[in-house]
N, C-alpha and C positions, 0 to 999 in steps of 0.2 A: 504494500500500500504506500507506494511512495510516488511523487513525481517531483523533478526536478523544478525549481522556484528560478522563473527567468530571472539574468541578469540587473534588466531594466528594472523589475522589480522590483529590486532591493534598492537602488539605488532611487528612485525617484516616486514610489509609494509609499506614506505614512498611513501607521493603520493606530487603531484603539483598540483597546482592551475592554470589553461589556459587559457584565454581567447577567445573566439570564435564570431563568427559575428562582429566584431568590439568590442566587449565587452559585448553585449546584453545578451551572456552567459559569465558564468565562474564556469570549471567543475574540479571537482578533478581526476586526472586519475592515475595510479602506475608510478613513475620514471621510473620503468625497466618493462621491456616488453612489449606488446603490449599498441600501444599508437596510439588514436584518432588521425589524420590530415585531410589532404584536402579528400581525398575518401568520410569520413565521412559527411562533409561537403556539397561537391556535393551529395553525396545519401540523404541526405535530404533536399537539396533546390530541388531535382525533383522530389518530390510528387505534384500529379497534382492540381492545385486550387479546392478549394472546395471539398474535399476530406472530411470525417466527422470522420471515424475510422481510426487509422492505426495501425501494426504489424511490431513492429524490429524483425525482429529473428536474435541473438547471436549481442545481443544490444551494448554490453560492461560494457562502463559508461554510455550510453544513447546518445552519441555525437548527432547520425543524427537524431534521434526520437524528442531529443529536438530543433532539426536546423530544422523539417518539422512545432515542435510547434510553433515556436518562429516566422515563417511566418505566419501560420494560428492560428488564435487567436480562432477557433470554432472544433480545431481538437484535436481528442480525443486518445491517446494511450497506447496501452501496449507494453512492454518492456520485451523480452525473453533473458535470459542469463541460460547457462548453470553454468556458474564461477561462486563461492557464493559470493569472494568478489569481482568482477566484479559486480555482483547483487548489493550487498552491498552499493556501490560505486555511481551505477543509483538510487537509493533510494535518500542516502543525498543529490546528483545533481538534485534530482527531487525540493526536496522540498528547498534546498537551491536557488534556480532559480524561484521557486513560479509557479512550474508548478505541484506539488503534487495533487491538486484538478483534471487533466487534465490526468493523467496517472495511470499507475498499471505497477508494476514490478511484475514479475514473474520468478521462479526459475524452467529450464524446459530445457532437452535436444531436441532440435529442428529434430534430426535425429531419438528418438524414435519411437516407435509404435503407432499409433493412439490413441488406449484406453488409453497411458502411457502422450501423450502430453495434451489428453483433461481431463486427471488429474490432470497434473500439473498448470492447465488455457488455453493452448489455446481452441479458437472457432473452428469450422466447419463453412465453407461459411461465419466468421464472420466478416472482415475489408473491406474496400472497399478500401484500401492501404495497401501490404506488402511487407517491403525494408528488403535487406541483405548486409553485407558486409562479404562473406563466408571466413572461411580461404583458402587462394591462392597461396600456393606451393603444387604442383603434389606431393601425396606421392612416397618418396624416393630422391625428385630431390631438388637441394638448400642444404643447410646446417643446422640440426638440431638446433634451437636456445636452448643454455642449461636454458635459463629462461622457467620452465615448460608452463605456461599461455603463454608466446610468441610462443612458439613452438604448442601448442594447435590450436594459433588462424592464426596459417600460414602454418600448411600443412594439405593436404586434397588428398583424392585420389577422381578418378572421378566417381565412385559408390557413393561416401559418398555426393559430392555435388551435384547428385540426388537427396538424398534423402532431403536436403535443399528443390531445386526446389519442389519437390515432396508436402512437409510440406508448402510452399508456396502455391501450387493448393489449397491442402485443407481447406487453414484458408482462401482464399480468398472468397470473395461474389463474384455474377452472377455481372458481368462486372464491378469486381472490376482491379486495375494494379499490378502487379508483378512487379518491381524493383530490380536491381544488380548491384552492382559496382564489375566490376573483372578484372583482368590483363587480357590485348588481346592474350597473348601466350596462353593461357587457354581456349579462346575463345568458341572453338567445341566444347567442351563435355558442355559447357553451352546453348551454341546456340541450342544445340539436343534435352539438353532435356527441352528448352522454346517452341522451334518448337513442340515439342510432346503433349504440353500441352494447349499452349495458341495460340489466334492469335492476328494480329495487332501487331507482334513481331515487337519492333524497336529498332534497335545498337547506338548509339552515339561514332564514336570513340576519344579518347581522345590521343594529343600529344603534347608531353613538349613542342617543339619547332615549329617552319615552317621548311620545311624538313626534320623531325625527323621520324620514327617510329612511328606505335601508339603505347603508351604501358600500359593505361587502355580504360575500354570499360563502358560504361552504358547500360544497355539493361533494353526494357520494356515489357511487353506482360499486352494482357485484359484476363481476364478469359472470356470463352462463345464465344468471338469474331473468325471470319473464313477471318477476310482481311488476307493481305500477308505479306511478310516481308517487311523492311522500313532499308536499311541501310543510317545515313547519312552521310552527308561530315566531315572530320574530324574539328575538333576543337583545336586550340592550346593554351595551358594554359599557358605561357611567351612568350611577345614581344621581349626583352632584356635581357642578364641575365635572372638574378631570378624574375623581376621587372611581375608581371599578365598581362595579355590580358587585354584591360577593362571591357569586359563582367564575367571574371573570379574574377577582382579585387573586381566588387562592389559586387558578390556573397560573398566569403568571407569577406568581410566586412559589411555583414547583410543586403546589402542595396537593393539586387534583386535576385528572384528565379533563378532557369537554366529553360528556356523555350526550349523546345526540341519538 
């Protein structure tokens, strides 16, 4: 589980050190650009218990991959990033967290072609958990971030996050879950192509406040599975202010899954 951390790298990217679960982790991520939070957070306290293999695809630093490990102490995962030093990055947070013996990072564009991913390491039919946190601005809409890696990991048009879903079907095992954290403005064109593929689809939707908007969604699908769809009641992630729900606080704070 190694990859080599480019040159450039080292010399011209400053990273932080963050604490996560209450501190259970502490991961290094870039200052600038795309940066691990709460999404990451909940997409990996909703892998389901007992779950044995899992799959990040476009992992980052590892945030959710190690928030699914760091609940289950018997779950085993790999780690897809396209970024090298994003790859990089889930490497030292692996083994810096003492979860190295538990994982495999891997250097791998998630939207490839089949022969070209199961080159790069993913399986066929191989996890029985695979989470994503896609990038989620509509190509063309929002504002070009000039941090290249930021702007990579937040616009997407809605052919390309097919082909996410799509790469999702195939590494998943015969009644394994599909997982996604995504903005609810974005909703349909994910919902389509979950519905195309999976059943037992179910949406969680998430909103900041009591009468707010939803403005992220969780969505799950079984592979193999023919139930229906499952929309449920929203969920609000602040009481007061910025102050958590208490089902959101003790998540973040390591101290309970999201059961949904």
């Amino acid at each position: 589980m190694s990859l080599d951390q480019p040159p450039s790298f080292v010399k011209h990217q400053t990273v932080t050190r963050d604490a996560f679960l209450g501190g259970r982790l502490t991961l290094s991520q870039p200052s600038h650009g795309f940066r691990a939070g709460l999404d990451s957070v909940l997409l990996g306290a909703a892998v389901g218990q007992g779950r044995k293999t899992l799959l990040d695809l476009g992992c980052g630093v590892g945030t959710a991959g190690f928030v699914a490990m760091a609940h289950q102490p018997d779950l085993g995962a790999t780690l897809a990033e396209q970024n090298s030093e994003m790859a990089a990055l889930a490497v030292q947070n692996a083994v810096a967290n003492g979860l190295a013996e538990r994982c495999r990072v891997i250097q791998v564009d998630v939207t490839a072609k089949g022969s070209e991913r199961r080159a790069g390491g993913l399986l066929d039919n191989g996890y029985d958990s695979v989470i994503a946190n896609p990038p989620f601005f509509a190509g063309g809409a929002g504002t070009l971030a000039a941090d290249k890696g930021r702007a990579e990991a937040r616009h997407m048009d809605a052919a390309t996050l097919d082909r996410w879903i799509k790469t999702a079907a195939s590494s998943a095992a015969a009644g394994g879950e599909i997982i996604f954290v995504y903005p609810s403005t974005s909703l349909s064109p994910l919902l389509s192509g979950f519905e195309q593929r999976f059943g037992a689809v179910t949406v969680l939707p998430l909103a900041p406040r009591r009468g707010e908007p939803t403005t992220r969604v969780l969505i799950r699908g079984i592979k193999g599975s023919r139930a229906p769809l499952t929309l449920l009641s929203s969920r609000v992630l602040h009481v007061e202010g910025r102050a958590f729900a208490p089902e959101f606080d003790a998540i973040f704070r390591g101290e309970a899954r999201l059961v949904w």
